[in-house]
VOGU-3710 file (C-alpha; in Angstrom, 3 decimals, decimal comma):
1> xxxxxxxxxx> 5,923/16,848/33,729  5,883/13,452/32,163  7,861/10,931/34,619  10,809/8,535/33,299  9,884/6,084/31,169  11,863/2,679/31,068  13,452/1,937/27,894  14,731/-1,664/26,990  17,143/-2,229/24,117  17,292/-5,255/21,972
11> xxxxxxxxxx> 18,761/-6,109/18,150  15,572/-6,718/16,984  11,678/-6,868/18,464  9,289/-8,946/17,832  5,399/-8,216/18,580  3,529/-11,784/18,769  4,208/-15,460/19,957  2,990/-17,279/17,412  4,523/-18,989/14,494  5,571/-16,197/12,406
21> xxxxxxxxxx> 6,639/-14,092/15,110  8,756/-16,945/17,098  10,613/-18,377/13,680  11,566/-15,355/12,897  12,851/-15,036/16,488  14,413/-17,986/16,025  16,401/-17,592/13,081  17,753/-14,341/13,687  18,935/-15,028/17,000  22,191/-15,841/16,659
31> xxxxxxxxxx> 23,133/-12,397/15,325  21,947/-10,989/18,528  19,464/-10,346/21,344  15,738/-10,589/20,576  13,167/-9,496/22,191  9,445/-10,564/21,417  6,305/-9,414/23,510  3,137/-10,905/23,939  -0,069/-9,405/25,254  -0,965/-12,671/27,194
41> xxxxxxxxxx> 0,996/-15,311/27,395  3,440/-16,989/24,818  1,518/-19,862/23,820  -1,703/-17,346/23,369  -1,979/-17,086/19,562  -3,777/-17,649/16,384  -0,915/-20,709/15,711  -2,197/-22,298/18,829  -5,743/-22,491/17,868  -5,377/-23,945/13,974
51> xxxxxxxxxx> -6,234/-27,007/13,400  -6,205/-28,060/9,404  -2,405/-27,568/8,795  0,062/-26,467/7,178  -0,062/-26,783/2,716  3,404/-28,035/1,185  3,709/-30,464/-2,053  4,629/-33,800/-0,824  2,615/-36,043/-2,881  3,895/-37,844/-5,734
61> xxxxxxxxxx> 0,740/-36,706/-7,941  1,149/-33,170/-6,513  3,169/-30,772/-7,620  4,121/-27,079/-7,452  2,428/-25,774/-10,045  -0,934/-27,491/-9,188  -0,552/-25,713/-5,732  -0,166/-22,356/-7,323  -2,775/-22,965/-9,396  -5,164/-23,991/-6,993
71> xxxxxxxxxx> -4,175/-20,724/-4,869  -4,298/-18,223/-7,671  -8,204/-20,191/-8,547  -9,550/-19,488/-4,853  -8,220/-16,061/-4,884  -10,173/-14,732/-7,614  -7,656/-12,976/-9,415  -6,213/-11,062/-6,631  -3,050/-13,048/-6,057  0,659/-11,595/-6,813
81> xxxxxxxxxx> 1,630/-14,567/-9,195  5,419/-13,884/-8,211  4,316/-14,093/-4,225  2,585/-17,126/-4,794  5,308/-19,151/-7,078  7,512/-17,865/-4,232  5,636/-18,988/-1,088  4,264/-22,860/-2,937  8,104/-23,085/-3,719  9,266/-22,751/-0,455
91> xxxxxxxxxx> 6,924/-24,537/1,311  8,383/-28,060/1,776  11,691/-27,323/2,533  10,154/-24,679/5,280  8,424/-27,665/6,800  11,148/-30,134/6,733  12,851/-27,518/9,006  10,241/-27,171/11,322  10,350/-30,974/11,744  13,920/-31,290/11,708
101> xxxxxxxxxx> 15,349/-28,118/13,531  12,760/-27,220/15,383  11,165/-30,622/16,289  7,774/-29,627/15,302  5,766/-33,648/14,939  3,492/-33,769/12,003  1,704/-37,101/11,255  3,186/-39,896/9,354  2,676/-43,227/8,134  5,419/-44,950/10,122
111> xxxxxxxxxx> 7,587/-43,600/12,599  10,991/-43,970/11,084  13,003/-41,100/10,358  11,950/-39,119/7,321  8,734/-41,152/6,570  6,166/-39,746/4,534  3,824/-37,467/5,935  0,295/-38,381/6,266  -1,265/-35,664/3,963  -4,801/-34,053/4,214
121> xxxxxxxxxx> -7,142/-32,364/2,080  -9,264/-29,144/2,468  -11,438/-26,785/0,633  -10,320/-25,562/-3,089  -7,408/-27,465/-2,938  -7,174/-30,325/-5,848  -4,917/-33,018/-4,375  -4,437/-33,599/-0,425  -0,861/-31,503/0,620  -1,984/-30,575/4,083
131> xxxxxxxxxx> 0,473/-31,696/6,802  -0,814/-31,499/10,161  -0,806/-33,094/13,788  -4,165/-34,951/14,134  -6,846/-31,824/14,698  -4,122/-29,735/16,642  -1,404/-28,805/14,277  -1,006/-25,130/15,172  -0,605/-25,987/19,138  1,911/-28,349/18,438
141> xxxxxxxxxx> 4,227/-26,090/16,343  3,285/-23,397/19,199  4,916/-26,037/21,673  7,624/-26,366/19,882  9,048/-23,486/18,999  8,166/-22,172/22,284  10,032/-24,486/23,816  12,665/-23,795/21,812  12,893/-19,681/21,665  12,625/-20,356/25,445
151> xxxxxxxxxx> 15,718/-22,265/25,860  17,461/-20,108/23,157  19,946/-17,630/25,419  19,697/-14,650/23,108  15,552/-14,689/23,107  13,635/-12,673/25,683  9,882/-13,625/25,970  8,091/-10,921/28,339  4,546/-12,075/28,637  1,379/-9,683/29,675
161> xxxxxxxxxx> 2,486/-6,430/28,092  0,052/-4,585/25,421  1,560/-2,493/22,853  -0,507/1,132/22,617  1,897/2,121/19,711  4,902/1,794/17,104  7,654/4,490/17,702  8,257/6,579/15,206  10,904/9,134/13,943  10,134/11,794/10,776
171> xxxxxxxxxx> 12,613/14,393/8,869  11,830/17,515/7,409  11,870/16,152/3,852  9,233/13,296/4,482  11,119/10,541/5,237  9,889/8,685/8,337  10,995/5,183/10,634  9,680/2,955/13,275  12,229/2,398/15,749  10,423/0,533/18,643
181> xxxxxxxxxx> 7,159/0,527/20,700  5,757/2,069/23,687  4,075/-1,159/25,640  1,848/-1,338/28,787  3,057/-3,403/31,581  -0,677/-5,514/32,224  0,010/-5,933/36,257  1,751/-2,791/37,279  -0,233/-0,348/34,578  3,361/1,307/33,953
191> xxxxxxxxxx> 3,843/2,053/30,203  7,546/1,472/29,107  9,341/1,643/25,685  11,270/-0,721/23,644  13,690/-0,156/21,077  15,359/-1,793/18,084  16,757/-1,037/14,552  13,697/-3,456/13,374  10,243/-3,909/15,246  8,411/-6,956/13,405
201> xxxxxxxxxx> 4,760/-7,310/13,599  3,856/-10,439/14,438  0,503/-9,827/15,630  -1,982/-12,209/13,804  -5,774/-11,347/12,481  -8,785/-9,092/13,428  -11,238/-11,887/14,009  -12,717/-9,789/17,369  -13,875/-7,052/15,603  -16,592/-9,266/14,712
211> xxxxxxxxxx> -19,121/-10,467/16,906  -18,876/-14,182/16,245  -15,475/-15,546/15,151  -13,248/-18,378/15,980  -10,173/-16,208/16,723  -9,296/-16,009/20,448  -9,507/-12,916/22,528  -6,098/-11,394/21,484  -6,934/-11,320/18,090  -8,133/-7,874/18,202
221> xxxxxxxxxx> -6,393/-5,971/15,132  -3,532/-4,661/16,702  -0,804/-4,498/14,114  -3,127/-3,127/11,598  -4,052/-0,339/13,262  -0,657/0,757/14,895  0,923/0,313/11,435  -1,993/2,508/9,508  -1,536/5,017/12,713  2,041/5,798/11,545
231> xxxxxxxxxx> 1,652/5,879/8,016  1,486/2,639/6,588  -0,296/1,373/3,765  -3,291/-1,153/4,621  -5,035/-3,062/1,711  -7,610/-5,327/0,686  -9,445/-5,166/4,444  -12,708/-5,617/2,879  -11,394/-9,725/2,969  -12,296/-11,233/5,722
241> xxxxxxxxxx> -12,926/-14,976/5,482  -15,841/-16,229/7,176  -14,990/-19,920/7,979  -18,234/-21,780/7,577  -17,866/-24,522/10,146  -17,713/-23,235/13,788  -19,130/-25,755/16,582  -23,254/-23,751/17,074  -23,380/-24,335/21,036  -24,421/-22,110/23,712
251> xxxxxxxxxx> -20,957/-23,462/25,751  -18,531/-23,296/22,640  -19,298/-20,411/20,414  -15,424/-20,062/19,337  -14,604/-23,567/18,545  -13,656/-24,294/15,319  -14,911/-27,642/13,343  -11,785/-28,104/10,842  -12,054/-27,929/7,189  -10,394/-31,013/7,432
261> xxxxxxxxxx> -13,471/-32,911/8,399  -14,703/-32,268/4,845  -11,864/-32,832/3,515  -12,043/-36,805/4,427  -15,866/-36,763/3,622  -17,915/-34,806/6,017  -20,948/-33,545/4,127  -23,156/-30,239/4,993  -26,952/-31,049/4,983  -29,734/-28,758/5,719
271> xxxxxxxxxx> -31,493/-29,681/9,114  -34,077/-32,344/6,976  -31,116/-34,278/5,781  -30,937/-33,000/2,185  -26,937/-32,185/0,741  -26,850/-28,407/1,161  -23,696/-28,222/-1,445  -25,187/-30,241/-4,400  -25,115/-28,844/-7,462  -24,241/-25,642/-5,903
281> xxxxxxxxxx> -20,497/-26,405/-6,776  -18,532/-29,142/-9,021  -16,111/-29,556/-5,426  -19,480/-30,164/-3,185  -19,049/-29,459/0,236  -15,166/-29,278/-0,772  -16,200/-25,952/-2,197  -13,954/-22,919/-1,325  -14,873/-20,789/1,743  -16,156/-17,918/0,540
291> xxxxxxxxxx> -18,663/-20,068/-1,433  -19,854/-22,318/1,082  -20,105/-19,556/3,952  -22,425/-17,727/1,579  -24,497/-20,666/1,056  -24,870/-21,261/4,475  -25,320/-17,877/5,031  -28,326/-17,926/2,303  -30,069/-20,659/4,013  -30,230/-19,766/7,130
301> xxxxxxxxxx> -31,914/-16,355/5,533  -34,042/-18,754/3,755  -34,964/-21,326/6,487  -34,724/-19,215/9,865  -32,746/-21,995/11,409  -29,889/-21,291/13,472  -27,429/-23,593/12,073  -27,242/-26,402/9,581  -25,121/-29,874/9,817  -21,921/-31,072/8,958
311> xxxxxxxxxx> -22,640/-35,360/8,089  -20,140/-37,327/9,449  -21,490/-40,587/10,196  -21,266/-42,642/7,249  -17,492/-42,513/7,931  -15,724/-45,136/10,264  -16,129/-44,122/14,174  -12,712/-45,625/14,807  -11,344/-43,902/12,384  -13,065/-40,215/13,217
321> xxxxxxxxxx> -11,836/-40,788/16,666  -8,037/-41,227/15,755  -7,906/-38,160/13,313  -9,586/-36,008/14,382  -9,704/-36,722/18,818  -9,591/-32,868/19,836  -12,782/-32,061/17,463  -14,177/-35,259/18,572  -13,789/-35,016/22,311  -15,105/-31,590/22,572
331> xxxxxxxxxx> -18,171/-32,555/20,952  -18,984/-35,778/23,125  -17,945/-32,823/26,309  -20,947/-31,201/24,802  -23,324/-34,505/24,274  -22,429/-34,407/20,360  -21,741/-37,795/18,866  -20,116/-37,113/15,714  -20,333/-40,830/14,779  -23,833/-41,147/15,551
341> xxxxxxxxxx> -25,140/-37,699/15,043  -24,534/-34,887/12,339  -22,719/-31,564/14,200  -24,488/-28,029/13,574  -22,348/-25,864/13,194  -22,732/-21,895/11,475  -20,006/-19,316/9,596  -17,478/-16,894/12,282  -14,938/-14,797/11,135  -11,973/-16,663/10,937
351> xxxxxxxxxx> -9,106/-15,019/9,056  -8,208/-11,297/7,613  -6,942/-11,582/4,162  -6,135/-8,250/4,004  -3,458/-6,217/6,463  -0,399/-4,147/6,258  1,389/-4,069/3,047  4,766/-5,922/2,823  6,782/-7,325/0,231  7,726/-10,849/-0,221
361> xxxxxxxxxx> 9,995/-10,513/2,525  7,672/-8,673/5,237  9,205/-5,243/4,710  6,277/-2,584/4,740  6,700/1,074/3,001  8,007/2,170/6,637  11,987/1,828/7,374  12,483/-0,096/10,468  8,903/-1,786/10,757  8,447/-5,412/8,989
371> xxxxxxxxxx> 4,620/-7,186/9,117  4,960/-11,093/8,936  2,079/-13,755/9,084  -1,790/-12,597/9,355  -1,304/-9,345/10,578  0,845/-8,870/6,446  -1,194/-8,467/2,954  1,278/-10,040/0,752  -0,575/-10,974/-1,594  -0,574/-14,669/-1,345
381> xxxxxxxxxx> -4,046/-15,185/-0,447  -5,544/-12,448/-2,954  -9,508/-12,023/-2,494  -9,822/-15,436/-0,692  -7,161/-17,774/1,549  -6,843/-21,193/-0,031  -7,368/-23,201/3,448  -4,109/-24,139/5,277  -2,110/-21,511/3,053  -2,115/-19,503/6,167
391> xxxxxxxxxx> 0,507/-21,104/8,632  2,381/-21,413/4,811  2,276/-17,460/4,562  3,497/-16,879/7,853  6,719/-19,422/7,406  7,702/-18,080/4,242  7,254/-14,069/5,653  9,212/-15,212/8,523  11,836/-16,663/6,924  12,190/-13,959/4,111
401> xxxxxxxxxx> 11,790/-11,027/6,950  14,575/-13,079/8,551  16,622/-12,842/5,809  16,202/-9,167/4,750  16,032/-7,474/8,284  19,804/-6,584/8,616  19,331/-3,931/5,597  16,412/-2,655/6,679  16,153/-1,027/9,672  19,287/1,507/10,010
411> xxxxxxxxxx> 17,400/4,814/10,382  18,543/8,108/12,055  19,228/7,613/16,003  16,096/8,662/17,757  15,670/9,579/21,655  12,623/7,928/23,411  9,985/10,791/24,762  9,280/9,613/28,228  5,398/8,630/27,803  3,266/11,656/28,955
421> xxxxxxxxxx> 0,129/10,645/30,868  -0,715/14,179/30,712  -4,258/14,906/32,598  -5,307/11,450/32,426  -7,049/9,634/35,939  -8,032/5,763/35,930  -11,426/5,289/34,616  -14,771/5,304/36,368  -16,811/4,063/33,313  -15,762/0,897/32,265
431> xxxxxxxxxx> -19,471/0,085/31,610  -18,237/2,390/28,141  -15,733/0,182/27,240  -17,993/-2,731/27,218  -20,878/-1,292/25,243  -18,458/0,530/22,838  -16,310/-3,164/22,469  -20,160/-4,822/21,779  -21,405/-2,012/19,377  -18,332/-2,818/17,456
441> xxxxxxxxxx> -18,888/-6,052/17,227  -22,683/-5,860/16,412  -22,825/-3,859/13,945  -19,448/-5,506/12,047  -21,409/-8,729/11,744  -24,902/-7,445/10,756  -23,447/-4,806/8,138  -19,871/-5,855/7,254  -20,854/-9,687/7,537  -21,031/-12,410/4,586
451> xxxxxxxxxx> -23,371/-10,561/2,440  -22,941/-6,632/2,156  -24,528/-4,077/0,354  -24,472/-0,307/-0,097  -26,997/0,496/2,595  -25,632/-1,496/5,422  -22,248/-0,340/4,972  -23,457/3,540/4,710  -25,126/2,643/7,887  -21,943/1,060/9,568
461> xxxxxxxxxx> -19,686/3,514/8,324  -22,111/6,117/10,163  -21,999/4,376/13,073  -18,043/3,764/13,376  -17,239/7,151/13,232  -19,620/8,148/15,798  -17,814/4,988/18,231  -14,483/6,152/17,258  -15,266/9,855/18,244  -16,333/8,603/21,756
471> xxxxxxxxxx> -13,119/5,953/22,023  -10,523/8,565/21,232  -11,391/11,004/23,999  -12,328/7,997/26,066  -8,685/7,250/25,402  -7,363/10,591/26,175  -9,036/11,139/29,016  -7,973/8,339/30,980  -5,085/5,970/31,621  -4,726/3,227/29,326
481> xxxxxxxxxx> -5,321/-0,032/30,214  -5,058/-3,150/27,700  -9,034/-3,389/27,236  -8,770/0,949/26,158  -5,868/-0,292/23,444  -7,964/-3,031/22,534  -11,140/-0,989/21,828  -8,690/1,755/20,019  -7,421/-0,785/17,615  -10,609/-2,546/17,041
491> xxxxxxxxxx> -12,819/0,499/15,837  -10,053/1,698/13,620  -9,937/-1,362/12,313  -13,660/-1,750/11,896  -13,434/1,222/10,401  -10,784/0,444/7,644  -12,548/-2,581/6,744  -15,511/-0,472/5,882  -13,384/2,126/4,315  -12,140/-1,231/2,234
501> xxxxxxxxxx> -15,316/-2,553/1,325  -17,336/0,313/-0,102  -14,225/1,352/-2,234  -14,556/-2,273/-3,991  -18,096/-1,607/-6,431  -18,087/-5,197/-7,333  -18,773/-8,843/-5,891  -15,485/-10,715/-5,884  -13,951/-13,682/-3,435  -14,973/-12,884/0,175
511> xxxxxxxxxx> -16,131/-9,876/-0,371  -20,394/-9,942/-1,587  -22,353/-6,691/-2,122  -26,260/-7,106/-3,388  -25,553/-4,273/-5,189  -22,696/-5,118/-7,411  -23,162/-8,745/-7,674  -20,311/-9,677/-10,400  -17,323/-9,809/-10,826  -15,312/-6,776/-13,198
521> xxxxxxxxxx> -12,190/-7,893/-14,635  -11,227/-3,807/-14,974  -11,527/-4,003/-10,819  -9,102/-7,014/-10,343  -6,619/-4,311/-8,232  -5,752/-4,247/-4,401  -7,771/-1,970/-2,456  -4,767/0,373/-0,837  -5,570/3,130/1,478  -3,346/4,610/4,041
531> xxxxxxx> -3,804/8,132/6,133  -3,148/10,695/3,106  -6,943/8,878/2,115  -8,051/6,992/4,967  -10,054/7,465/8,138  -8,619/9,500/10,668  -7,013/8,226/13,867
//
């Protein structure tokens, strides 16, 4: 007999501690309790680890349409129009209230109240409109909005438990609802539930399904594959932005070298010197991801180096030091000198354009469950993110999802099945884990990497299903722990992403196949997929 299972009731749950998930938090708080869970701790997010900024029209030769336009360029004609009007609109009043609600401190030139911010610029965009905190933006809106769902009385932050999976509840004529989770407690292994009228997905990207990335170790896919597990439409997986600047060092082989850098000048040069973006695109090494990860891609292929070099030098040292002190100091930690020497650096997966369907306001095809921030396909970033648009996407879902949640998640009252262990014992083989978790990983990058074709993803998709046979009864047979849920949701995911990316018979934004090398206008449609014509869980 299955043993009683804990169940903890709250007006709304949150999954993720990062800036989608804890604004959201935040703003619906006063209504009533919240609860949000993280898998590690609170400050253990995507947010925490972005650098670049945040994109919002502040400039006086900026404006809202050029931002839109810019967007809708770099995503290849994948964009919802409507989604991104919506989101470019929003955008500066969203970060005025970070600043002034939430005390969130973004750069400016002064430090009087309301001065200008000091604006950046990144890849594809036309004008500089990135507002950011030196090279640590995303930590510093992490530590303040931390700090402030943490003194809020109605917000509950329970660290160290791992979701295994969304509750459901179905009726005879189709109709189904999330209603909560069932969540592993990390240090005493005890799986309890929580419930709420709305469960909100807040749990970033996918970047560890591949085997170099510059996501951190909880960004393993999670919401993706719970939400495809209970129905769910996923789309446009076979997106996955490469960023082409992480640090190439055996001591720092997640550490991300900001777009930014470029954006005030750093050139990429081959390892003689020569400018590795000339005449390869009007925008130079300004180009837009997806182009200048396949370039550097290419010549590595060409060259057999292991990484080529992004020029900083012929820039003031002074001034590299005071922008940019994070990058900078973890380089000289390493014995790199960006003001005397160029920094190598090579392409990771960085960030899932794709995810769980949602409208503008995060609510997904499923009553009860909303998707904000990475973990969403909204269609803001189309076939390839316009940098910085990210943290922008996850403000605008949180605030809309914020908004919208009070009619959404009134479904039929459900009782919580106490969670049946069944037969399961704890696990002598964790050695199967590990290679399973690596195998993954492997053959993600070396099939489902940059550059793609028909043959490698045959050969992955082969592959995946044979892992995902041996992780299911893996997962049955024993009791779960968080590195089991991890491995779960990062095969499915793998294996959606290749579901994704063979369904797509043409070459267009992040997504490059050898074998259908343009781009068709009559293809220029998300790539939806859900369990009625997906992989099976």
């Amino acid at each position: 007999m299955p043993s009683a299972t804990t169940v903890h009731h709250s007006r709304t749950l949150v999954i993720g501690s990062g800036l989608a998930g804890l604004y959201f938090a935040l703003e619906v708080a006063e209504r009533g309790p919240v609860t949000v869970l993280t898998k590690h701790r609170r400050e253990s997010s995507n947010t925490n680890w972005a650098q670049g900024g945040i994109s919002a029209v502040f400039s006086g030769d900026d404006s809202i349409a050029k931002h839109a336009e810019d967007t809708l360029r770099v995503g290849a004609g994948l964009c919802d129009r409507a989604m991104v009007e919506h989101a470019v609109k929003l955008g500066p009043r969203l970060v005025r209230r970070l600043v002034n609600h939430y005390g969130v401190h973004f750069d400016t030139v002064g430090d009087e109240e309301n001065a200008p911010f000091v604006l950046g610029r990144e890849g594809g965009h036309s004008r500089r409109r990135v507002v950011h905190h030196r090279d640590t933006t995303g930590a510093e809106i992490q530590r303040a909005l931390v700090a402030a769902a943490a003194a809020h009385p109605n917000i509950t932050l329970i660290e160290h438990y791992t979701v295994i999976d969304l509750l459901s509840w179905a009726k005879v004529d189709g109709s189904k609802g999330c209603f909560g989770v069932y969540a592993l407690d990390n240090r005493s292994g005890q799986v309890e539930a929580f419930v709420a009228p709305v469960t909100v997905l807040a749990t970033g990207g996918a970047g560890r399904v591949y085997r170099y990335t510059s996501n951190p170790d909880v960004a393993t896919g999670d919401g993706v594959a719970m939400a495809y597990r209970i129905g769910a439409p996923v789309a446009n997986l076979e997106f996955m932005q490469f960023h082409p600047t992480c640090l190439y060092h055996p001591e720092a082989n997640t550490f991300l070298i900001s777009e930014a850098l470029r954006g005030e000048g750093g050139i990429l040069r081959r390892r003689g010197g020569a400018d590795l973006m000339k005449d390869r695109h009007p925008m130079g090494s300004l180009a837009p991801r997806d182009v200048v990860a396949r370039e550097i891609d290419a010549e590595l292929k060409r060259s057999g180096e292991r990484c080529v070099f992004l020029d900083m030098t012929h820039l003031d040292g002074d001034f590299l030091q005071e922008r940019f002190p994070a990058i900078f100091q973890r380089c000289m930690d390493l014995g790199i000198d960006m003001r005397e020497e160029p920094i190598p650096v090579v392409p990771a997966a960085h960030y899932m354009c794709g995810g769980v369907v949602v409208d503008h306001q995060g609510r997904t095809a499923i009553p009860g469950l909303m998707a904000i921030g990475e973990v969403a396909m909204s269609g803001l970033h189309g076939a390839c993110r316009l940098a910085s648009n990210s943290l922008l996407e996850a403000v605008v879902l949180a605030d809309g999802a914020a908004s919208a949640c009070d009619d959404f998640g009134r479904g039929p009252p459900s009782r919580v099945d106490p969670w049946n262990e069944g037969a399961a014992v704890p696990s002598d083989e964790a050695v199967m884990v590990t290679a399973n978790w690596e195998e993954v990983r492997a053959l993600m990058w070396n099939f489902v990497g940059i550059v793609r074709s028909d043959k490698r993803l045959e050969r992955a998709l082969r592959r995946i299903e044979m892992i995902s046979e041996e992780i299911v009864e893996y997962y049955w047979r024993f009791l779960v722990t968080r590195d089991i849920v991890e491995l779960r949701n990062i095969s499915l995911c793998g294996h959606l992403i290749i579901e994704c990316a063979r369904r797509r018979q043409e070459s267009r934004g992040l997504h490059y196949t050898l074998d259908y090398p343009e781009t068709k206008a009559e293809l220029a449609r998300d790539t939806v997929i859900d369990k009625s014509c997906g992989p099976e869980t």
